[in-house]
C-alpha positions as CSV (number, residue, x, y, z in Angstrom):
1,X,38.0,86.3,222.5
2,X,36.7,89.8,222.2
3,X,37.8,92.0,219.8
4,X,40.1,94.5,221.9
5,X,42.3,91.0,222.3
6,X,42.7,90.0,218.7
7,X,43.8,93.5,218.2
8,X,45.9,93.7,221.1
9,X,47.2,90.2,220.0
10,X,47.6,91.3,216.5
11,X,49.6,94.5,217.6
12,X,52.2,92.1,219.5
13,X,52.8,89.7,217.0
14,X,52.9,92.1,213.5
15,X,56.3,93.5,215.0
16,X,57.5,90.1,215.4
17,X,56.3,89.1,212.0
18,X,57.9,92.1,210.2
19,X,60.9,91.6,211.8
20,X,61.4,88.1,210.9
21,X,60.4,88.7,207.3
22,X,63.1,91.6,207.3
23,X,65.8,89.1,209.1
24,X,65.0,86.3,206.4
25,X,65.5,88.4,203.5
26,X,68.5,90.1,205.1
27,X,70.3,86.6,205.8
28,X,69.0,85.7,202.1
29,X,71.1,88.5,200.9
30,X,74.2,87.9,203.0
31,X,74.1,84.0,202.2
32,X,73.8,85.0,198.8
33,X,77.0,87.2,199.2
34,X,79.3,84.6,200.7
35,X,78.2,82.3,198.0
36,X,79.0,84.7,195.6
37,X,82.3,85.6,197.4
38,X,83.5,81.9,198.0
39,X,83.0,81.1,194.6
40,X,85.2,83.9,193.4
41,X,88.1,83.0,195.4
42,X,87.7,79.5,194.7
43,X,87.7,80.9,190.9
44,X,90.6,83.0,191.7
45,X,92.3,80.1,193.4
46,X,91.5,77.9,190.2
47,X,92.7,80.8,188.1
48,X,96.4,80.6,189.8
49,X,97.0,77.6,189.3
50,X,95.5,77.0,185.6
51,X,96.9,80.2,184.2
52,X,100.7,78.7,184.5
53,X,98.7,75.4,182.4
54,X,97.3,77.6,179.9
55,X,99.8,79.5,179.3
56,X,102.5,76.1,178.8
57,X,99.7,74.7,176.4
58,X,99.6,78.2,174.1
59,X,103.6,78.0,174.6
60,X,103.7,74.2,173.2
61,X,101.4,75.7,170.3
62,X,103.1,77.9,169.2
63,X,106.6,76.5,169.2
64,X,104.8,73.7,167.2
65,X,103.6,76.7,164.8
66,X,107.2,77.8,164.4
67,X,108.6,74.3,164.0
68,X,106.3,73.5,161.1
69,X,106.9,77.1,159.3
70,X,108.0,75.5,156.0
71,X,111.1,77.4,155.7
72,X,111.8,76.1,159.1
73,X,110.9,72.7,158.5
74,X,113.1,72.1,155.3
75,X,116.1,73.5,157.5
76,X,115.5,70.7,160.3
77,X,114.3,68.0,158.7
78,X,117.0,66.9,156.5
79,X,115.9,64.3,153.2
80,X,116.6,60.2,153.9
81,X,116.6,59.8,150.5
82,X,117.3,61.9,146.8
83,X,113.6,61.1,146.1
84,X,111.2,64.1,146.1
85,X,108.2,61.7,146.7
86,X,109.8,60.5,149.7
87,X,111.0,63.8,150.5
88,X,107.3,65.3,150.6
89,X,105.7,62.3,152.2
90,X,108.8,62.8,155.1
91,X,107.6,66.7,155.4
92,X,104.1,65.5,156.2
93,X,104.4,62.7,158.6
94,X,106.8,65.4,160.4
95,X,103.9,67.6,160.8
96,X,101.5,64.9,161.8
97,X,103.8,63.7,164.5
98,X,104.5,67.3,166.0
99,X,100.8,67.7,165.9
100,X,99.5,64.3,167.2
101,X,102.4,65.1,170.2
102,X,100.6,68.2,170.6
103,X,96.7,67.4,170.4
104,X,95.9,67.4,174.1
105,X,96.7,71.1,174.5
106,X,93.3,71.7,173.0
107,X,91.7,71.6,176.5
108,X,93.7,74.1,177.6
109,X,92.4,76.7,175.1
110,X,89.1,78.0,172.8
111,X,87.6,76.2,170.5
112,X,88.2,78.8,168.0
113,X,92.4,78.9,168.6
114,X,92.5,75.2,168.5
115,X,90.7,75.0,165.4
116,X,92.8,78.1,163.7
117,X,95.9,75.9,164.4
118,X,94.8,73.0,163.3
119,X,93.6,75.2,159.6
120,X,97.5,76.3,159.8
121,X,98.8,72.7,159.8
122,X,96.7,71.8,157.5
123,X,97.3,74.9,155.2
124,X,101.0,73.8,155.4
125,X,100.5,70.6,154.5
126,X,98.8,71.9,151.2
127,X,101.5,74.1,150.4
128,X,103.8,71.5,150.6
129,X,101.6,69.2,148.5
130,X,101.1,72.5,146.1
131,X,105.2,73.2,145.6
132,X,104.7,69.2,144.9
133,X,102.4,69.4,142.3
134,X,103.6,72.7,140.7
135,X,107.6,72.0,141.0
136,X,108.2,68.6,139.2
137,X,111.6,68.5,140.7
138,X,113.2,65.4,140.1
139,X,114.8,65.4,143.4
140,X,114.8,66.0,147.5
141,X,117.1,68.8,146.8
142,X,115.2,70.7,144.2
143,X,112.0,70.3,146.5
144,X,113.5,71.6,149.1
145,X,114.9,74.7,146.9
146,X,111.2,75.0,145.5
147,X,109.6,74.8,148.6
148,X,112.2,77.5,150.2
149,X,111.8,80.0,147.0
150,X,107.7,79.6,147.0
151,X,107.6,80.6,150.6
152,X,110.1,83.6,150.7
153,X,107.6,85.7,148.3
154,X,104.1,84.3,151.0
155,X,103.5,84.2,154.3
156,X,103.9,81.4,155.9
157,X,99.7,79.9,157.5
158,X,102.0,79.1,160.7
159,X,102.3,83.0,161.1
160,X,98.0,83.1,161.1
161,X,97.9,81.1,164.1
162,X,100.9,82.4,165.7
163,X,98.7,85.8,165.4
164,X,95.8,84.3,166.5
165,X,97.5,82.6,170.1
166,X,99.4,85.4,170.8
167,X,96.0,87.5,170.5
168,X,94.1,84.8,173.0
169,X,97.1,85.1,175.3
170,X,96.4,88.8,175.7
171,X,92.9,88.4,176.7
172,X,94.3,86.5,179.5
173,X,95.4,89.1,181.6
C-alpha cells in the first residue's frame, strides 16, 4: 500500500470515526436523560401514593401528642381506685400503650421527629412522676388536682413535638 492510499483510506474512514464518536456520546447523553426522567416519575409516582401514608402517620402522631397532653389525659382517663400510687402508675401505662399502638409510624417520618416525640412522651411521663414526688397527695383526686394546677402555669412537652410535626409537615409540600 503506497502512501496516497493510507491517506486516501484514512480520509474515508476519519468522517466515519468522528461521527460515531459524536453518535455514542449523543445516545450517552439521551440514555442518560430518560434514566434520569423515568426515575423522576417513578419518584413522583412513589410520591403520590406515600404522601397520603406520611401524612396519616404525622396525623396518628400527633393526635397521640394531644391525647397524652397531661391536662388532657387526667380528663380521659378517669382513677380505678382513690389511690394516688395506682393513680400515677394508671397515667403511665396509658401513655405506654398509646405509644407502643403508635410505634410503627416511625417509618413514615425523620429520625429527628420520631425521636422529638418520643423526648415528649417521655418528658410527660417525668412530669407526671415530678407532680408525684413533689405533691404528696394522699389520694387519686388530689393528684389529679396537682397534676392539673402544675401544668396550667407550663407548657405542656406534648406542645414541643406538636411544633416540631407540624413544622416537618410543611417541608412536605
Amino acid at each position: 500500500m503506497s502512501g496516497e492510499q493510507i491517506l486516501q483510506l484514512f480520509a474515508y474512514l476519519f468522517p466515519a470515526v468522528v461521527t460515531g464518536i459524536v453518535a455514542y456520546y449523543f445516545f450517552k447523553g439521551h440514555i442518560k436523560n430518560e434514566d434520569g426522567r423515568r426515575r423522576y416519575l417513578l419518584h413522583k409516582d412513589s410520591q403520590k401514593n406515600t404522601l397520603p401514608i406520611r401524612l396519616q402517620a404525622y396525623e396518628r402522631l400527633a393526635l397521640f401528642l394531644e391525647r397524652i397532653t397531661l391536662s388532657n389525659l387526667v380528663v380521659r382517663v378517669a382513677p380505678t381506685s382513690g389511690n394516688r400510687l395506682d393513680y400515677e402508675n394508671l397515667l403511665i401505662k396509658n401513655i405506654e400503650n398509646e405509644f407502643e399502638h403508635n410505634l410503627s409510624q416511625q417509618i413514615y417520618m425523620s429520625d429527628e421527629c420520631w425521636n422529638v416525640v418520643k423526648a415528649s412522651k417521655n418528658a410527660t411521663i417525668q412530669e407526671i412522676r415530678k407532680v408525684g414526688m413533689q405533691h404528696q397527695a394522699d389520694s387519686a383526686d388530689k393528684f389529679r388536682e396537682s397534676i392539673l394546677n402544675e401544668t396550667m402555669d407550663k407548657g405542656s412537652p406534648s406542645a414541643t413535638g406538636l411544633s416540631y410535626i407540624k413544622k416537618e409537615v410543611g417541608e412536605l409540600w
